[in-house]
GUTORTOR-345134 format. One line per field, with one value per residue (C-alpha): residue number from 1; residue in one letter; x, z, y. Coordinates in steps of 0.2 Angstrom, whole numbers, plus 5000, padded with zeros to 4 digits. Each point is the difference from the previous one (the first is absolute). Layout:
n <- [NUM ...]
res <- [A ...]
east <- [X ...]
up <- [Z ...]
north <- [Y ...]
REM end
This chain:
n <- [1 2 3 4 5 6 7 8 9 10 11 12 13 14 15 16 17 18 19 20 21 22 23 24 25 26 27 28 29 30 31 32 33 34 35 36 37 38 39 40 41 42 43 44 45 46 47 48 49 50 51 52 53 54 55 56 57 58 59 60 61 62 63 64 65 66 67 68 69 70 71 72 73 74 75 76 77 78 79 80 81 82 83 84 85 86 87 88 89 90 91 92 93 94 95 96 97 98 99 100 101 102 103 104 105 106 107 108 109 110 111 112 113 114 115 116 117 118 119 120 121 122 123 124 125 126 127 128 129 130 131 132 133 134 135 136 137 138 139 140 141 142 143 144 145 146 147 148 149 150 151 152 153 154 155 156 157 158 159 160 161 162 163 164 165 166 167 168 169 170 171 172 173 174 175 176 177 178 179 180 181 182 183 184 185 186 187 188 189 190 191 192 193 194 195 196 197 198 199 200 201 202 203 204 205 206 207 208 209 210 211 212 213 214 215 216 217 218 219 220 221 222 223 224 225 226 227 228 229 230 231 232 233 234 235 236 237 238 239 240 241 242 243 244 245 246 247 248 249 250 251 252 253 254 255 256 257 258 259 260 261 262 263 264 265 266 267 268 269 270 271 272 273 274 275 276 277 278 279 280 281 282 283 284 285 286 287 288 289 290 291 292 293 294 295 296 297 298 299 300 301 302 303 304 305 306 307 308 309 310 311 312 313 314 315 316 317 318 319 320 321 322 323 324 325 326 327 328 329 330 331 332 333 334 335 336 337 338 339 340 341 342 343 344 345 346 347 348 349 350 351 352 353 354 355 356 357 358 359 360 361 362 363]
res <- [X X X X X X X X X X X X X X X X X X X X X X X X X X X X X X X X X X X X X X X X X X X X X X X X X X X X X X X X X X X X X X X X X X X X X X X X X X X X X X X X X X X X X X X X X X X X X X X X X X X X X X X X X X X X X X X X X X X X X X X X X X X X X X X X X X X X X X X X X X X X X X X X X X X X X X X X X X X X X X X X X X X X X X X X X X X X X X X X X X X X X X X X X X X X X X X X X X X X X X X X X X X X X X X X X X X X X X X X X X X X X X X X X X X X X X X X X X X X X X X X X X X X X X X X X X X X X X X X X X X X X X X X X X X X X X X X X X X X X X X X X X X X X X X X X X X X X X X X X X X X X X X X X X X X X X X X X X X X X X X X X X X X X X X X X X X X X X X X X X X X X X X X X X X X X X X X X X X X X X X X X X X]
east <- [5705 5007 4992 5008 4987 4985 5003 5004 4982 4994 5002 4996 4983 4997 5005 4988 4986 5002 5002 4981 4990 4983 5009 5001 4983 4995 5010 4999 4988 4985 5000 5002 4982 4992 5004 4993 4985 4995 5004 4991 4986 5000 5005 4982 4989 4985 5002 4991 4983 4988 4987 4982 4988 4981 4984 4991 4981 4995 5001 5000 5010 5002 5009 5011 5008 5004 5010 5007 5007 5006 5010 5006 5008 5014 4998 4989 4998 4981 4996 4982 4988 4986 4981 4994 5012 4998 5011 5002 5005 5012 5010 5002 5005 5013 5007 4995 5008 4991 4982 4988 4981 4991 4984 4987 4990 5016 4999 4979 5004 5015 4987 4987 5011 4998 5014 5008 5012 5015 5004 5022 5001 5019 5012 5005 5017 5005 5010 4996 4980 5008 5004 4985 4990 5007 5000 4980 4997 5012 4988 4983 5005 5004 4983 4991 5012 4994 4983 4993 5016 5004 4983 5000 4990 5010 5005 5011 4993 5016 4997 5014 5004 5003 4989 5009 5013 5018 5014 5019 5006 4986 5008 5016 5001 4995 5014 5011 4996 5003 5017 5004 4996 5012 5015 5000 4996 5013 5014 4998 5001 5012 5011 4998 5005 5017 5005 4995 5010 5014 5000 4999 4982 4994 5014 4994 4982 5005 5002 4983 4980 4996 4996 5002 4981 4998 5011 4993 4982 5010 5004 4983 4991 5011 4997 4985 4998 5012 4988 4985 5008 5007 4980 4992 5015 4998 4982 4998 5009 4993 4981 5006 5010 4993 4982 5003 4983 5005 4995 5011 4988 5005 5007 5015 5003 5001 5010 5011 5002 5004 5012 5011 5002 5003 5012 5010 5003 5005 5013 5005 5002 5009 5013 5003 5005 5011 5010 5011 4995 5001 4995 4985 4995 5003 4989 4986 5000 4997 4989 4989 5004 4992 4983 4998 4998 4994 4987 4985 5008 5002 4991 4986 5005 4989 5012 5014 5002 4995 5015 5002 4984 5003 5015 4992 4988 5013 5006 4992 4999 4987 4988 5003 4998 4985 4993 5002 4993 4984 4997 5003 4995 4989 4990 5003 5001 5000 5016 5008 4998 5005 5017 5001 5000 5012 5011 4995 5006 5018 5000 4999 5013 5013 4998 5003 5016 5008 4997 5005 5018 5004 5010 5008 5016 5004 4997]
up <- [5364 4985 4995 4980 4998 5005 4990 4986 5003 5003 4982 4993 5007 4997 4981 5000 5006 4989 4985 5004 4994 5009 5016 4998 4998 5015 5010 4996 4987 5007 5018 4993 4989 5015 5009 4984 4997 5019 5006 4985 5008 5018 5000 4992 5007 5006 4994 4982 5001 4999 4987 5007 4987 5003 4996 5005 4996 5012 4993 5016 5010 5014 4986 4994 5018 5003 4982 5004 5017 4993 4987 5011 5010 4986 5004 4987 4984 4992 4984 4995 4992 4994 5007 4986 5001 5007 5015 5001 4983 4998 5016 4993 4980 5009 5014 5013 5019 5009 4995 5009 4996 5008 4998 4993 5015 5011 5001 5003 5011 5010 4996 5013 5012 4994 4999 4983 4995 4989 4991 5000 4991 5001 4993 5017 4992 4996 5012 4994 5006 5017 4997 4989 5018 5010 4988 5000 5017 5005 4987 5008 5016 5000 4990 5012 5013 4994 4998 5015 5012 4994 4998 4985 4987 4985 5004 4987 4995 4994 4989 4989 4982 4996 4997 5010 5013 4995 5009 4999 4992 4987 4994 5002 4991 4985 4998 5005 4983 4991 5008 4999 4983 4995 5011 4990 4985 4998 5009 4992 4984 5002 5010 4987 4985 5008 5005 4981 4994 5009 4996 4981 4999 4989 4990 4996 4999 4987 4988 5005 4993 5017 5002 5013 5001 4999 5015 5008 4999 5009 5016 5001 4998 5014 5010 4999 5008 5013 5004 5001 5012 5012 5000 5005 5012 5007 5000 5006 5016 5003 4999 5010 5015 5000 4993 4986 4988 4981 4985 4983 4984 4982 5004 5011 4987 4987 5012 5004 4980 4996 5017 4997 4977 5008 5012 4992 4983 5015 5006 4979 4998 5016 4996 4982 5005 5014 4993 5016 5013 5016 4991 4996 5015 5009 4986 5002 5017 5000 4987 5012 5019 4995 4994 5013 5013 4987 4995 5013 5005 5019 5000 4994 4988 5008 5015 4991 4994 4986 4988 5007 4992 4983 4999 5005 4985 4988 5007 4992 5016 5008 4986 5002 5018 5001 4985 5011 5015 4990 4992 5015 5018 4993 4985 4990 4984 4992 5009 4997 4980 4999 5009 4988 4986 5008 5003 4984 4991 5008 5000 4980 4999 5009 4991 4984 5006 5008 4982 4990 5010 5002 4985 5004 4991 5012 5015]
north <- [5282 5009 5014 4998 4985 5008 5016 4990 4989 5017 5006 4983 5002 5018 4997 4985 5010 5015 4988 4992 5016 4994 5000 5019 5003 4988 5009 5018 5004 4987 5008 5017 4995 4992 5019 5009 4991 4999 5017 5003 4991 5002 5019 5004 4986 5006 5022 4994 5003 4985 4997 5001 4996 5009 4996 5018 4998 5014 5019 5009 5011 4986 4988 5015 5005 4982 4997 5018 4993 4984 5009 5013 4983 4997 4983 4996 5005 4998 4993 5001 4986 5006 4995 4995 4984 4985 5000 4978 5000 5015 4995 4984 5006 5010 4991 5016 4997 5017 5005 5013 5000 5015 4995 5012 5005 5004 5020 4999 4990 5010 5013 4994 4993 4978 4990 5000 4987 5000 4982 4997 4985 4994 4985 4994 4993 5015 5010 5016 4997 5006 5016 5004 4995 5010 5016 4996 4995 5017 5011 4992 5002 5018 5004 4994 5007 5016 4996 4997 4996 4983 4990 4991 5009 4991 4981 4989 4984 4988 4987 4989 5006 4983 4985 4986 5003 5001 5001 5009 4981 5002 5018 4994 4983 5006 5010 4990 4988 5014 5005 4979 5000 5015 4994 4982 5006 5015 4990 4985 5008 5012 4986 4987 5012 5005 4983 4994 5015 4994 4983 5003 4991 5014 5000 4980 5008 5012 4983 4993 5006 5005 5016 5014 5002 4980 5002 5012 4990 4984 5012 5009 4982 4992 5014 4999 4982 5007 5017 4988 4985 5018 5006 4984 4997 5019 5000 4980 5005 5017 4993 4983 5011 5016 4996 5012 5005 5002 4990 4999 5005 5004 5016 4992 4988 5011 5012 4988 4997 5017 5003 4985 5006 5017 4996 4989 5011 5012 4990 4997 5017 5003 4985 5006 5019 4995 4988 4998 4984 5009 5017 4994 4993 5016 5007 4987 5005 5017 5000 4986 5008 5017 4989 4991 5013 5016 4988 4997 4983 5006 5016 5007 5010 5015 5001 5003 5019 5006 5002 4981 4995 5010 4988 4985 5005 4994 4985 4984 4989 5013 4996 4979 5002 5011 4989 4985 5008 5008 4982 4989 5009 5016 4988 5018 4995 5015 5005 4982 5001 5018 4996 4986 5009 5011 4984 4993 5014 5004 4981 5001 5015 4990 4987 5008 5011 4982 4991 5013 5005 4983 4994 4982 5003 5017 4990]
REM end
């Protein structure tokens, strides 16, 4: 063996590897992110309070010491619908996971010593209905612990908030179109623009009508035949294996519409700033990897802490995702069309800043 020639294959690799500039962020900066984002996470799950959404049509004292207890839990935080509302509609206009209906005969009824329900109504897909249970159940059982020694004065009648049973899948898949459609979009763009750029094709496209927003209009329109075949394939196998229930509507289309124009300008924008190959690349990814884990793709966005879900606030795939999920799982077409606009209107921003930085002749 001679030491001389491994040294020098040594340095030959090391200099080919520091030269490839994705191969830095692979290595050191995308395990760092993965660390960031799930420590992030997983170092709050579960200490953020839960939204508990209560219907109270009793006045009394017997309804008041019960919400007292609940909020005295810090496991739940109480949001209030009024009793005027109609409960069927309201949960479906706004997607609601965790409702309590305290019926308006609950503290006469504690008052003479009759059994008086509570109503828990819970999305069974979601994995935060656990920990709204057991901060009832825990507050019931101790009322009635002190009571009368444990018999059950107050009892808690379950019942599903949703219509048709769902499962985890249904939740999940819906995202996972969203987070599909992104990842094709942004990359193909962004990869097709720097290999173009290095091949002098815009440079041959500077002599020719086409324009960068005609251009532009070719990707989103191919794209969208791409986002459409991934659906029907995602959703063919999901309802043919796992027996998926969800239904595609004007909404998704429309959705799927908006997501792939905004996606695609995104990737536009990225490739024109970072004019480098592997540089923008690394940039693609680490504008993509924060949104697909900050964005309710995995997670409800409710387990993650709260400075967590300000910034998931901003992030464009948590409104295509939750648009999808309202329009095909929940049937809430309120929530599907007010994400759409959401979509539809950073769609048409990006749009407009790719077009109007991209100039054939810089390229």
């Amino acid at each position: 063996m001679r030491p001389k020639h491994v040294m020098v294959d040594l340095k030959g690799q090391a200099r080919s590897f520091f030269r490839i500039k994705s191969n830095l962020f692979w290595v050191f900066a995308f395990p760092l992110l993965l660390i960031i984002i799930f420590g992030a996470i997983f170092s709050n799950m579960g200490s953020e309070a839960v939204t508990l959404n209560v219907q109270n049509l009793d006045e009394g004292t017997g309804s008041q010491q019960l919400l007292t207890a609940l909020n005295g839990t810090g496991m739940v935080k109480l949001k209030f619908i009024s009793p005027a509302t109609n409960l069927d509609q309201h949960i479906k206009d706004n997607s609601l996971a965790h409702v309590m209906v305290i019926p308006a005969n609950y503290s006469s009824n504690l008052a003479s010593n009759v059994t008086a329900p509570v109503e828990l109504r819970l999305d069974e897909t979601v994995s935060t209905s656990g920990t709204v249970f057991n901060a009832v159940n825990g507050v019931v059982n101790a009322i009635n612990l002190q009571m009368a020694g444990g018999e059950q004065h107050i009892v808690i009648e379950m019942g599903s908030i949703v219509q048709k049973r769902f499962s985890f899948l249904d939740f999940f898949v819906p995202g996972i179109i969203g987070l599909t459609i992104m990842t094709t979009c942004v990359f193909n763009v962004q990869g097709t623009i720097s290999r173009f750029r290095t091949n002098g094709i815009f440079r041959k496209l500077a002599t020719t009508p086409m324009t960068p927003f005609e251009w532009l209009l070719s990707r989103i329109l191919w794209h969208l035949f791409i986002s459409f075949l991934t659906m029907a394939v995602i959703m063919g196998f999901g309802m043919l294996i796992f027996g998926m229930n969800m239904s595609v509507n004007l909404p998704v289309v429309l959705m799927i519409v908006a997501g792939s124009a905004m996606f695609s300008a995104l990737g536009m924008i990225v490739a024109r700033f970072v004019k480098n190959e592997e540089t923008a690349s690394m940039a693609a990814n680490a504008i993509t990897f924060p949104m697909m884990f900050l964005s309710g793709t995995f997670f409800q966005l409710e387990m993650m802490p709260s400075y967590l879900q300000q910034v998931a606030a901003v992030l464009p795939l948590t409104y295509m995702s939750q648009g999808l999920r309202d329009a095909m799982v929940y049937d809430n077409q309120a929530g599907a069309y007010f994400n759409l606009a959401v979509v539809a209107v950073i769609g048409v921003i990006f749009v407009i800043v790719a077009v109007l930085i991209t100039k054939w002749e810089e390229e």
